[in-house]
Every structure is written in C-alpha cells, then in structure tokens.
N, CA, C and O atoms as a Maestro MAE file, in Angstrom:
{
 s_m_m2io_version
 :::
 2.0.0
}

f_m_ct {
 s_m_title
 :::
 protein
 m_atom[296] {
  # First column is atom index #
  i_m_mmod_type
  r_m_x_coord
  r_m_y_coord
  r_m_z_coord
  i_m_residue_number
  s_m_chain_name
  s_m_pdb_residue_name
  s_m_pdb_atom_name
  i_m_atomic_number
  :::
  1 25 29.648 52.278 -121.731 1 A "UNK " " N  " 7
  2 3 29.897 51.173 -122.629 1 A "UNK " " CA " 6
  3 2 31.399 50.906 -122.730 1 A "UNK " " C  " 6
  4 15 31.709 49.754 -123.034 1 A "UNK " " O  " 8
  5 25 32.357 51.768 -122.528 2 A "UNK " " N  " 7
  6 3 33.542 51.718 -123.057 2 A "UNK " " CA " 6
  7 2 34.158 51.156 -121.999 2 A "UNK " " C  " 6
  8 15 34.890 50.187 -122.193 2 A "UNK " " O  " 8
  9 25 33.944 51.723 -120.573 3 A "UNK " " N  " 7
  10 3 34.046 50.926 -119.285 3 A "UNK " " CA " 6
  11 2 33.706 49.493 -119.370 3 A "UNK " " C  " 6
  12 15 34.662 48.744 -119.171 3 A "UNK " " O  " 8
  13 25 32.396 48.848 -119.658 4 A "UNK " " N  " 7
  14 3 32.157 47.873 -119.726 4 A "UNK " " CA " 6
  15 2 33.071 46.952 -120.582 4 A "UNK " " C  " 6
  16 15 33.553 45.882 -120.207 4 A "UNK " " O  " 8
  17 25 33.248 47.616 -121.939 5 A "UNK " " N  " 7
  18 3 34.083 46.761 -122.365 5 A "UNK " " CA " 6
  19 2 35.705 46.639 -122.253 5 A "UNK " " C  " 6
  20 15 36.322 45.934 -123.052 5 A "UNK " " O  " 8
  21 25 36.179 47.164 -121.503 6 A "UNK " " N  " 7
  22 3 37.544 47.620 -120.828 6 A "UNK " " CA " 6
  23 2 37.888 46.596 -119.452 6 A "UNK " " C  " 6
  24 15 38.878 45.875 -119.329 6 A "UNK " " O  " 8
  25 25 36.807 46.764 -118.519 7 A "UNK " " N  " 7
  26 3 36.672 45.480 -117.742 7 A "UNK " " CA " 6
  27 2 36.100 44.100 -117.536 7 A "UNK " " C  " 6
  28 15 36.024 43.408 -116.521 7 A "UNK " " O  " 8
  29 25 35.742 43.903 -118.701 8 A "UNK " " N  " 7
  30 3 34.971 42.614 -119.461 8 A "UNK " " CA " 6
  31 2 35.802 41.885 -120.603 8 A "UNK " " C  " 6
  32 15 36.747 42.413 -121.190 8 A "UNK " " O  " 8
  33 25 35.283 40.488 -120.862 9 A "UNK " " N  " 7
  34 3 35.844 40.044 -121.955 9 A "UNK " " CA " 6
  35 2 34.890 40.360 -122.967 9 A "UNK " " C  " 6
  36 15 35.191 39.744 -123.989 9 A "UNK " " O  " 8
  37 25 33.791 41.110 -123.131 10 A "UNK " " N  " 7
  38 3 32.808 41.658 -124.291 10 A "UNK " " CA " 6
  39 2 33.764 41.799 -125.394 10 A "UNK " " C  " 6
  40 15 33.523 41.152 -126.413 10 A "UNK " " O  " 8
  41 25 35.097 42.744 -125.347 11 A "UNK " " N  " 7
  42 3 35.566 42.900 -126.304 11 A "UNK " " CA " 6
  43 2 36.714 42.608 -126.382 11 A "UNK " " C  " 6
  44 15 37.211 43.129 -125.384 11 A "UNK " " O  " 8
  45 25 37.768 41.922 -127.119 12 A "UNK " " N  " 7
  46 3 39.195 41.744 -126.979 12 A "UNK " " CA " 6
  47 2 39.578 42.187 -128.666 12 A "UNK " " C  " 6
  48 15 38.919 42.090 -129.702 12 A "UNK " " O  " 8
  49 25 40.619 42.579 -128.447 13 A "UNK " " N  " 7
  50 3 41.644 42.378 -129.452 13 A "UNK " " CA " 6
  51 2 43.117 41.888 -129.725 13 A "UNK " " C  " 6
  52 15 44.055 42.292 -129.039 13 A "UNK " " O  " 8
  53 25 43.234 41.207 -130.516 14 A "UNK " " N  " 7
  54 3 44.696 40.680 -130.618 14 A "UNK " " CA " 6
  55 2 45.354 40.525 -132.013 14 A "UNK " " C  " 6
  56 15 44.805 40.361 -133.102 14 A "UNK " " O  " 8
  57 25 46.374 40.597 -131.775 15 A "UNK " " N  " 7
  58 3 47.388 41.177 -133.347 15 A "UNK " " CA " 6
  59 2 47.231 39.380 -133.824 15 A "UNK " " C  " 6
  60 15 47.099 38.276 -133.295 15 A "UNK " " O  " 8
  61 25 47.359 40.047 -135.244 16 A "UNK " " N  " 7
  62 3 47.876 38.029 -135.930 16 A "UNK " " CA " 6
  63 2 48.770 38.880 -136.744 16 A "UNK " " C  " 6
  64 15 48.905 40.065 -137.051 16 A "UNK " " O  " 8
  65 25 49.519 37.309 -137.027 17 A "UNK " " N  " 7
  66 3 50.170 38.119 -138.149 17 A "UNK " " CA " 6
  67 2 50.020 36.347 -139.101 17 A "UNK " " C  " 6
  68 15 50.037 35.154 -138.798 17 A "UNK " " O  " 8
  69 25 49.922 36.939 -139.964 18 A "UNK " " N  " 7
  70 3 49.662 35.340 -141.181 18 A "UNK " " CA " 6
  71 2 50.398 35.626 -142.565 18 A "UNK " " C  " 6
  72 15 49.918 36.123 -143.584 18 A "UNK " " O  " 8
  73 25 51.465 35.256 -142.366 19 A "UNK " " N  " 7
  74 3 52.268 34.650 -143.344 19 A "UNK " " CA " 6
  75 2 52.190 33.402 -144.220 19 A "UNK " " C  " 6
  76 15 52.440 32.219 -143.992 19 A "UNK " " O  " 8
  77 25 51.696 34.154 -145.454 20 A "UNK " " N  " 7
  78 3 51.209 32.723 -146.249 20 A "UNK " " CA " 6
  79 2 52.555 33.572 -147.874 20 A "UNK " " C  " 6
  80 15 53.102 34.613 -148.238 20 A "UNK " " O  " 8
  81 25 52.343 31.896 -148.279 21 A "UNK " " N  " 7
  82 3 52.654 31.717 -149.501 21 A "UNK " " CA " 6
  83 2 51.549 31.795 -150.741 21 A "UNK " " C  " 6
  84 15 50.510 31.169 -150.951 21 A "UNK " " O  " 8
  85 25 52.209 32.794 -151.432 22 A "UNK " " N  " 7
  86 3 50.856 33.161 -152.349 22 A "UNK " " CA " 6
  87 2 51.774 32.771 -153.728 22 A "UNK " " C  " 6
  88 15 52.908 33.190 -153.497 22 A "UNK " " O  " 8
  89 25 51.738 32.246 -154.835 23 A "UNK " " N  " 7
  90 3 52.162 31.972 -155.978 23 A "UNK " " CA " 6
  91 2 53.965 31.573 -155.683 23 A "UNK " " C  " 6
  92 15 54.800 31.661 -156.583 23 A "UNK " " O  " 8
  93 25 54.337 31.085 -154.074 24 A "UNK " " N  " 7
  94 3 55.365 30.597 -154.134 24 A "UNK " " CA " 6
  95 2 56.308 31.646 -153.841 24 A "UNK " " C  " 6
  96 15 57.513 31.696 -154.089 24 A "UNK " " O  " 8
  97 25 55.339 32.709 -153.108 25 A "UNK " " N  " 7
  98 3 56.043 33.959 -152.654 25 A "UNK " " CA " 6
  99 2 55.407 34.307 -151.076 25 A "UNK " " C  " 6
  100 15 54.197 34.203 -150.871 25 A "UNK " " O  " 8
  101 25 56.398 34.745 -149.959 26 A "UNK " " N  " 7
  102 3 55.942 34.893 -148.959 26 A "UNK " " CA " 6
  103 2 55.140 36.362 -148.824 26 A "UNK " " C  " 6
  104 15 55.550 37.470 -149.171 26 A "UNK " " O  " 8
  105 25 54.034 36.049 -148.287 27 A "UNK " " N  " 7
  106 3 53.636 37.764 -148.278 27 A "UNK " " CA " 6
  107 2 52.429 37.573 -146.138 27 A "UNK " " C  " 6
  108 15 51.899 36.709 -145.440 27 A "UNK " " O  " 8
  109 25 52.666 38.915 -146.151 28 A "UNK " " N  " 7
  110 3 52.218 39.172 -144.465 28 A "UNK " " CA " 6
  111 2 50.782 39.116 -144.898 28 A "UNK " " C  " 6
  112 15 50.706 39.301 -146.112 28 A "UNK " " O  " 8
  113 25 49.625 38.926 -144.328 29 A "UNK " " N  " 7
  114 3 47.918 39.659 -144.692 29 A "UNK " " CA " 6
  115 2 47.493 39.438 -144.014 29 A "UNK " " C  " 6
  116 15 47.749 38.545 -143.206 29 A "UNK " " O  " 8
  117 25 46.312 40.446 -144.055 30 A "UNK " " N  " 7
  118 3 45.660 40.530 -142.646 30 A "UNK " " CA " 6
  119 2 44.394 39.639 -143.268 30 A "UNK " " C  " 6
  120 15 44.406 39.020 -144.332 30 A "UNK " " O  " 8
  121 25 43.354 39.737 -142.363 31 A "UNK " " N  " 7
  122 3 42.506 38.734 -141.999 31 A "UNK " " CA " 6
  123 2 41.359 38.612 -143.521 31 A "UNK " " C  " 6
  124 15 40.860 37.621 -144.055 31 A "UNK " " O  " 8
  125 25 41.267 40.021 -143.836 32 A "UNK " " N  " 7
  126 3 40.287 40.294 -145.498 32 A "UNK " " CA " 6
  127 2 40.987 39.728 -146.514 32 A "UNK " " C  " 6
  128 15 40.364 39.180 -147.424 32 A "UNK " " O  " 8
  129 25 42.460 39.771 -146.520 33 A "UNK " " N  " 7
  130 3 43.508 39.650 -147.587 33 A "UNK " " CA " 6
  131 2 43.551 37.831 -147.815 33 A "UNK " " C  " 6
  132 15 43.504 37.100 -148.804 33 A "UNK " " O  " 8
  133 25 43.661 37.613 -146.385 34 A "UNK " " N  " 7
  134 3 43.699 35.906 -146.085 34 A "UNK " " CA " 6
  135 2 42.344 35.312 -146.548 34 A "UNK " " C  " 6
  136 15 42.333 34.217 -147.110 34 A "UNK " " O  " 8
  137 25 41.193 36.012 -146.324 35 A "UNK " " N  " 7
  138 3 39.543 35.296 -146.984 35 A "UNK " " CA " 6
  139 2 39.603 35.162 -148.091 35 A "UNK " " C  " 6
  140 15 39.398 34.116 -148.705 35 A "UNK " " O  " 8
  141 25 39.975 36.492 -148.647 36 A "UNK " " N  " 7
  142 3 40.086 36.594 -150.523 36 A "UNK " " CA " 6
  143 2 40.885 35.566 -151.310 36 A "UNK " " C  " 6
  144 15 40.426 34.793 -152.152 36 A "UNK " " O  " 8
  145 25 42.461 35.700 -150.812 37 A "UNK " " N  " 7
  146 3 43.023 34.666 -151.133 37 A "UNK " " CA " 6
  147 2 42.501 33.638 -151.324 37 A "UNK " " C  " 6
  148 15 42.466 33.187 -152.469 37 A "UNK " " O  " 8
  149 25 41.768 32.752 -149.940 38 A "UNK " " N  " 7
  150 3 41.131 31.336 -149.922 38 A "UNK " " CA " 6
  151 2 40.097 31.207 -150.880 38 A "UNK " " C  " 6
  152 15 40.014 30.255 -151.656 38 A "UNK " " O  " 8
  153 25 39.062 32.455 -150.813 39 A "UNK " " N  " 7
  154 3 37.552 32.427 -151.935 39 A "UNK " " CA " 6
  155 2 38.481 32.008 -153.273 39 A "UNK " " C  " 6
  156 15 38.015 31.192 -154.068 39 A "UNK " " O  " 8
  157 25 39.532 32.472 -153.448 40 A "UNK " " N  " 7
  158 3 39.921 32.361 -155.016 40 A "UNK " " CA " 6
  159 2 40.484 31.008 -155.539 40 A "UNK " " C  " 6
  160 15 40.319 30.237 -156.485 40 A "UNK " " O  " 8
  161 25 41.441 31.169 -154.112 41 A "UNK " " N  " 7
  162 3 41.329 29.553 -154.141 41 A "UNK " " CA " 6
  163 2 40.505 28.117 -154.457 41 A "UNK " " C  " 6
  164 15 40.669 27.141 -155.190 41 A "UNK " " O  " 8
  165 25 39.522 28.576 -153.461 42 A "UNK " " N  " 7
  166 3 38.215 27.032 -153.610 42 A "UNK " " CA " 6
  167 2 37.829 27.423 -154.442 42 A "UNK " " C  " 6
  168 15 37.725 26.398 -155.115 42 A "UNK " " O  " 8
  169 25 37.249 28.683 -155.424 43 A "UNK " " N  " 7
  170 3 36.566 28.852 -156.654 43 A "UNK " " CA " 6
  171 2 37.498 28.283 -157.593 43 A "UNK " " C  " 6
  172 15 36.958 27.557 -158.428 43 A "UNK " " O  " 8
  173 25 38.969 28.430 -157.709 44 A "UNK " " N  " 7
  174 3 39.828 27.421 -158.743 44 A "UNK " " CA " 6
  175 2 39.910 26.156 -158.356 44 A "UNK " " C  " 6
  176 15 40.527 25.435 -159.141 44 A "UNK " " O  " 8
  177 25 39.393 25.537 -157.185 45 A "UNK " " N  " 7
  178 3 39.392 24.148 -157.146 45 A "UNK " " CA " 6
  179 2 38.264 23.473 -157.420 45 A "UNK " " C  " 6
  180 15 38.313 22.246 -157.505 45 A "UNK " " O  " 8
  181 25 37.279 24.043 -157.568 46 A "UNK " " N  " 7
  182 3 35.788 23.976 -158.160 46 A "UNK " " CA " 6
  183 2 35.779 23.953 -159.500 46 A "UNK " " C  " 6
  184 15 35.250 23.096 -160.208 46 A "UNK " " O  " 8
  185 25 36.452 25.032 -159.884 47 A "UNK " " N  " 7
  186 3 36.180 24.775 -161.225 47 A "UNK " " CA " 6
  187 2 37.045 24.013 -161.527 47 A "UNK " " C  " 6
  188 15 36.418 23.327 -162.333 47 A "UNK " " O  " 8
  189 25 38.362 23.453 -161.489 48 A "UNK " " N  " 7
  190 3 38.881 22.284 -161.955 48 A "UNK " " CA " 6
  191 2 38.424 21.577 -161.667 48 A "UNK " " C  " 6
  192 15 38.610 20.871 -162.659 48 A "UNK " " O  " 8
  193 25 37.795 20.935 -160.977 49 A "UNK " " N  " 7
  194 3 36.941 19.746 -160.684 49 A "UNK " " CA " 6
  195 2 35.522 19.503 -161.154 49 A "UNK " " C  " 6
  196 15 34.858 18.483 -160.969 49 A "UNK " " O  " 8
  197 25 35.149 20.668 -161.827 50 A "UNK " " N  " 7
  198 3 33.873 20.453 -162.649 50 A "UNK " " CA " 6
  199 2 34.269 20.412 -164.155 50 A "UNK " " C  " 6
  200 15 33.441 20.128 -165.020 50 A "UNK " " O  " 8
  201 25 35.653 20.724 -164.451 51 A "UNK " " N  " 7
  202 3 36.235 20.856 -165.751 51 A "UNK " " CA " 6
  203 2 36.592 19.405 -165.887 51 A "UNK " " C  " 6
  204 15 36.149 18.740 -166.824 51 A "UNK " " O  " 8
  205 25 37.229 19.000 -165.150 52 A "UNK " " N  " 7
  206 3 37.733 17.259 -165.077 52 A "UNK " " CA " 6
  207 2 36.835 16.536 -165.168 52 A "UNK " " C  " 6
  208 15 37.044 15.709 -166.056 52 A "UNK " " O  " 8
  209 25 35.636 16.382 -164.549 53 A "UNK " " N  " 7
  210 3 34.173 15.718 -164.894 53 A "UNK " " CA " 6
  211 2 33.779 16.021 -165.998 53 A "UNK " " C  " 6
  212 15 33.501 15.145 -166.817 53 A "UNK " " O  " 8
  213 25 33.678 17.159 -166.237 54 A "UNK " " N  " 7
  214 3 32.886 17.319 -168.084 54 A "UNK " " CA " 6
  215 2 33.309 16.768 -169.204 54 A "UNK " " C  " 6
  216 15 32.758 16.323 -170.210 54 A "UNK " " O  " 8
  217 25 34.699 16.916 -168.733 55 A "UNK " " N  " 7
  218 3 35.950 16.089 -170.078 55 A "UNK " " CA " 6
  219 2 35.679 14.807 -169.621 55 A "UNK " " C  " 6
  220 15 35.093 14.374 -170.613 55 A "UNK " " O  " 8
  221 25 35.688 13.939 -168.865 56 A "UNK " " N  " 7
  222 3 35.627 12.558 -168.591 56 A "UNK " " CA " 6
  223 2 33.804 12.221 -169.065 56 A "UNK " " C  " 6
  224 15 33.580 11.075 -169.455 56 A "UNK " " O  " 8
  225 25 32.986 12.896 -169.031 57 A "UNK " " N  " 7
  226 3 31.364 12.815 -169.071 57 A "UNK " " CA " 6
  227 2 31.744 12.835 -170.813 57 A "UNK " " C  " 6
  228 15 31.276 11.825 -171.337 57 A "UNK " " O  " 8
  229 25 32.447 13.706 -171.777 58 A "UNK " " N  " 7
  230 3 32.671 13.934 -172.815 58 A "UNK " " CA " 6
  231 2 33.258 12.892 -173.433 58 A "UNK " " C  " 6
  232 15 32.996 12.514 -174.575 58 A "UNK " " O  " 8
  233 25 34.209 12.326 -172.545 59 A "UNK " " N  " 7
  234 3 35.005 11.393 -173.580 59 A "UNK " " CA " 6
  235 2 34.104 10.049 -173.474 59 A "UNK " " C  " 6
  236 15 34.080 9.327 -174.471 59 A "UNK " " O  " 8
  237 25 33.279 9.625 -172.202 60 A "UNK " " N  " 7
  238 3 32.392 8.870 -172.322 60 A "UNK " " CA " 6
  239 2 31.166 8.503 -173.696 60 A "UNK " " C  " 6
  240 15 30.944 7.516 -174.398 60 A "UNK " " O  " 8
  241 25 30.474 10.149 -173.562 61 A "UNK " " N  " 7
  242 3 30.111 10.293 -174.941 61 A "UNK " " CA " 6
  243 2 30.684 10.005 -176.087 61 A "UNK " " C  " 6
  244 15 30.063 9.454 -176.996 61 A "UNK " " O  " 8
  245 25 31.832 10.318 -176.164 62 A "UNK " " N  " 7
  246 3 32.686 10.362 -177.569 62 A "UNK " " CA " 6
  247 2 32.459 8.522 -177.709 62 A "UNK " " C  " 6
  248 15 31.946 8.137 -178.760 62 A "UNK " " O  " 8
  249 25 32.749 7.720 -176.916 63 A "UNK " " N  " 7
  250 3 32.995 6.711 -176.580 63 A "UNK " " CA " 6
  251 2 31.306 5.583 -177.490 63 A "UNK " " C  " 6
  252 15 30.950 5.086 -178.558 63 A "UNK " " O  " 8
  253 25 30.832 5.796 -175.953 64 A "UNK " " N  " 7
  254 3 29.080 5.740 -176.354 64 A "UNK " " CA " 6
  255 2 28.391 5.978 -178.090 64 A "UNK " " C  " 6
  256 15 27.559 5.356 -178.750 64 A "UNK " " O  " 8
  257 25 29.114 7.021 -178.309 65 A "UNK " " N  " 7
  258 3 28.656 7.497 -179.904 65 A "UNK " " CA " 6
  259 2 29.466 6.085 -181.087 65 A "UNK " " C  " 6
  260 15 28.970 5.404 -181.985 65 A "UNK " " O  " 8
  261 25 30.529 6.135 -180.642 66 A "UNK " " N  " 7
  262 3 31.149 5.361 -181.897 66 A "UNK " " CA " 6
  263 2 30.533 3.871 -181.552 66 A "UNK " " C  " 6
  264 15 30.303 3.021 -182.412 66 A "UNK " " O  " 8
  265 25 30.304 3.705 -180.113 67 A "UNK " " N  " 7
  266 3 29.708 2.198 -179.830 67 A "UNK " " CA " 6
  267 2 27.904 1.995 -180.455 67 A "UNK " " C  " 6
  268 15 27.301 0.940 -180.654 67 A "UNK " " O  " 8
  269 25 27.517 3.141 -180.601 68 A "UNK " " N  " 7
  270 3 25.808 3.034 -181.684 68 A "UNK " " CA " 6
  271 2 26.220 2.920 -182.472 68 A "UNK " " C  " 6
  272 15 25.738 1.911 -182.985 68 A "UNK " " O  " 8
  273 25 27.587 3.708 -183.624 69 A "UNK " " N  " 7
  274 3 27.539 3.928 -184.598 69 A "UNK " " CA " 6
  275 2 28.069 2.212 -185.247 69 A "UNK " " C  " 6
  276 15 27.887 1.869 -186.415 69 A "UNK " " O  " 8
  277 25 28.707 1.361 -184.215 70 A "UNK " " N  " 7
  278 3 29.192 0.083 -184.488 70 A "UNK " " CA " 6
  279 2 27.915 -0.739 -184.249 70 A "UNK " " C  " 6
  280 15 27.419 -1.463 -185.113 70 A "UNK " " O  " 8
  281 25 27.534 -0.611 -183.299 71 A "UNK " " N  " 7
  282 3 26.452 -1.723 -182.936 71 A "UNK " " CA " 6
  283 2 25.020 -1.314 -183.799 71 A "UNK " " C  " 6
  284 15 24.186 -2.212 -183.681 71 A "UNK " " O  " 8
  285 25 24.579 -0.232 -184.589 72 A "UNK " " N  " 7
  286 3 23.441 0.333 -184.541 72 A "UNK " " CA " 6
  287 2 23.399 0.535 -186.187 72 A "UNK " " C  " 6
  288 15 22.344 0.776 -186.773 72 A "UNK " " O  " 8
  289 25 24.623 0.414 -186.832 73 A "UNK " " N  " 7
  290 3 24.974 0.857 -187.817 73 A "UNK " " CA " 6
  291 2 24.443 2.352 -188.795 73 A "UNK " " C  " 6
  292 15 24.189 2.518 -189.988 73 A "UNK " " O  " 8
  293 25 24.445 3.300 -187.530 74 A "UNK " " N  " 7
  294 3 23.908 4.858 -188.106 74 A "UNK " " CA " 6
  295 2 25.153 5.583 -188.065 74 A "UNK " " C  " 6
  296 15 25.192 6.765 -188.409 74 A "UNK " " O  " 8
  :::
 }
 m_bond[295] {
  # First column is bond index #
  i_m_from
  i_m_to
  i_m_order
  :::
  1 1 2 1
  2 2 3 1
  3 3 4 2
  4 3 5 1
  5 5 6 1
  6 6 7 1
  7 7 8 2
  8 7 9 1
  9 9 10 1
  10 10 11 1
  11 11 12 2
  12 11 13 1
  13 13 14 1
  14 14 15 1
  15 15 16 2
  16 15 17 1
  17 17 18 1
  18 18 19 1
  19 19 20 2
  20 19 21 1
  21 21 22 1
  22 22 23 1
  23 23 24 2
  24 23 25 1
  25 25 26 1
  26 26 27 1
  27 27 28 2
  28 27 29 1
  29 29 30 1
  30 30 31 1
  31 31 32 2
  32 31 33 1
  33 33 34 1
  34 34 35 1
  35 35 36 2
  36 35 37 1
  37 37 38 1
  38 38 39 1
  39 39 40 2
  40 39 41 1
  41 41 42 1
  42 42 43 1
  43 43 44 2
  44 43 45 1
  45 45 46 1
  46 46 47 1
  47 47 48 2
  48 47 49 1
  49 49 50 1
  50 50 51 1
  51 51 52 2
  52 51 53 1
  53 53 54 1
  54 54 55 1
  55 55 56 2
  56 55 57 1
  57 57 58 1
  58 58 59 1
  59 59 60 2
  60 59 61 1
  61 61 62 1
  62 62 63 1
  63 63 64 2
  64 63 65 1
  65 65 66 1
  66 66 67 1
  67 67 68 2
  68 67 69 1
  69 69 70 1
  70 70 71 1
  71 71 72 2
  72 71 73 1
  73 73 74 1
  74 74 75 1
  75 75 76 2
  76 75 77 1
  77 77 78 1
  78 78 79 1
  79 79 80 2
  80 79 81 1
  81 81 82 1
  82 82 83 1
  83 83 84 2
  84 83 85 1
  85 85 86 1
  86 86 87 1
  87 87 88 2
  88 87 89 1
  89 89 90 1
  90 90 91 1
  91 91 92 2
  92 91 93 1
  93 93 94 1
  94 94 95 1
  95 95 96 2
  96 95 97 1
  97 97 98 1
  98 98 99 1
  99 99 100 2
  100 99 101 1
  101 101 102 1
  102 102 103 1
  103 103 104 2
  104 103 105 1
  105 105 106 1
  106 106 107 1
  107 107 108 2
  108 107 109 1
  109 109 110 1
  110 110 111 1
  111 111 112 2
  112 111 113 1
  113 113 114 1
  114 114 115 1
  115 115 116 2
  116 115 117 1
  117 117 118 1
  118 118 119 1
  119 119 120 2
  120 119 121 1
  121 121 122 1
  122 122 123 1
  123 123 124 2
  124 123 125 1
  125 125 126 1
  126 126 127 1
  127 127 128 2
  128 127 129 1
  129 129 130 1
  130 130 131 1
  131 131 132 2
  132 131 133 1
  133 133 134 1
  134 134 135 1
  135 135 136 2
  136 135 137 1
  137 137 138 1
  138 138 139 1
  139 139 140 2
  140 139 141 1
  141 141 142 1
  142 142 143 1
  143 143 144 2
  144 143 145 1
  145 145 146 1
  146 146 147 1
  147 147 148 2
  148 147 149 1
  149 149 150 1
  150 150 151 1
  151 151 152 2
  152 151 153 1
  153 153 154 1
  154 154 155 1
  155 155 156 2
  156 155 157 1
  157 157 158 1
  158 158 159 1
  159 159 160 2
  160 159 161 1
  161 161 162 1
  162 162 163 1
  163 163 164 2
  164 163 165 1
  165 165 166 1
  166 166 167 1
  167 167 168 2
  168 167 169 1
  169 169 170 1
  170 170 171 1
  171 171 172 2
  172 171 173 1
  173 173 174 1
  174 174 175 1
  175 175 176 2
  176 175 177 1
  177 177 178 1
  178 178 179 1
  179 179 180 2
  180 179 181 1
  181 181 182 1
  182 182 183 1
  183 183 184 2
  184 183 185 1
  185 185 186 1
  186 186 187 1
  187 187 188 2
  188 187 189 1
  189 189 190 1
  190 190 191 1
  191 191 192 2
  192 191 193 1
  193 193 194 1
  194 194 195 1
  195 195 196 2
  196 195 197 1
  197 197 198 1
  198 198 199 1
  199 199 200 2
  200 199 201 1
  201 201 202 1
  202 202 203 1
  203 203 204 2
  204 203 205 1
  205 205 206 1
  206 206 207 1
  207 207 208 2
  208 207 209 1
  209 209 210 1
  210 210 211 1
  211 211 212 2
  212 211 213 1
  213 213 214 1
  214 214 215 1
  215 215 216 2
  216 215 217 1
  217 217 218 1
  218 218 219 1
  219 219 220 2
  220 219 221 1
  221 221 222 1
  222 222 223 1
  223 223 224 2
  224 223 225 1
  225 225 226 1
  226 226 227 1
  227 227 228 2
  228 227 229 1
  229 229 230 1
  230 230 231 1
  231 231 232 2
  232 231 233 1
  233 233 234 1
  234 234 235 1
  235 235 236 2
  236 235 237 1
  237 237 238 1
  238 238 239 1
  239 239 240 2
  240 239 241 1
  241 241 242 1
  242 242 243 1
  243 243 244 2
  244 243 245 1
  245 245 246 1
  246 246 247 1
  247 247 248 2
  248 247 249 1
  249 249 250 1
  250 250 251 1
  251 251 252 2
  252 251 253 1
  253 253 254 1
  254 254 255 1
  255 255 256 2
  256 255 257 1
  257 257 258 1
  258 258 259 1
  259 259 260 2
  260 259 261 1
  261 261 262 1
  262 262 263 1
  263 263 264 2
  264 263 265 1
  265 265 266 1
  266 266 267 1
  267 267 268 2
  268 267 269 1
  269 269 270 1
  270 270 271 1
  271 271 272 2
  272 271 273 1
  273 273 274 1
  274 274 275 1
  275 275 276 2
  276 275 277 1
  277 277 278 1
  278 278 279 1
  279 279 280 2
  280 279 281 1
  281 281 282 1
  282 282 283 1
  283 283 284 2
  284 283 285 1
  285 285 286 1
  286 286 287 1
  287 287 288 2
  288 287 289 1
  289 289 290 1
  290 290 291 1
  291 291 292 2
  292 291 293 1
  293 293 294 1
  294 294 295 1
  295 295 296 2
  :::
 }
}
C-alpha cells in the first residue's frame, strides 16, 4: 500500500500556509483553525440577519397596532 501510494497520485500532500486576519490581527492557521473561524463567522452573519428582520417584522407590528387602534378605535 505504501508503495502504491508513493508511486501514484492516490495520495499527495502539500504545505499551505493561510494567513488570515482575525479581529484585525494577522494570525498563520491551519486548515481546522481556518473552518472554525469561518463556522463562527456565517453563524454571526445569520444571526444578524435574522435579528435585522425581527426588528423590522416588529416595528411593522408596532406600526399595524397603532393603525387598528386609529382606524378601529380599540
């Protein structure tokens, strides 16, 4: 097996190196460090974006309510 994969492309390896900016700071990470980062990422862009809809769905309501309470007189 080890032959096989020695004279085959079955297995390769190659260095990265990924230099990212994390809070506006440079840092090196490897490939687990770089996933995590991103998961945390899109999970904070998710939830701001379901936070921004709820407040806009809310102020609609707020909105809607005072327009029964004018038109409906309750």
């Amino acid at each position: 097996m080890q032959r096989l994969f020695r004279q085959t492309t079955l297995q390769d390896s190659m260095s990265c190196n990924f230099n990212v900016l994390i809070s506006g700071m440079p840092r090196v990470m490897g490939v687990r460090e770089l996933l995590q980062e991103w998961c945390a990422w899109r999970t904070e862009c998710v939830r701001r974006r379901v936070y921004y809809i709820m407040h806009r769905k809310m102020d609609k309501l707020h909105l809607l309510k005072g327009l029964k309470k004018i038109l409906l007189g309750y």
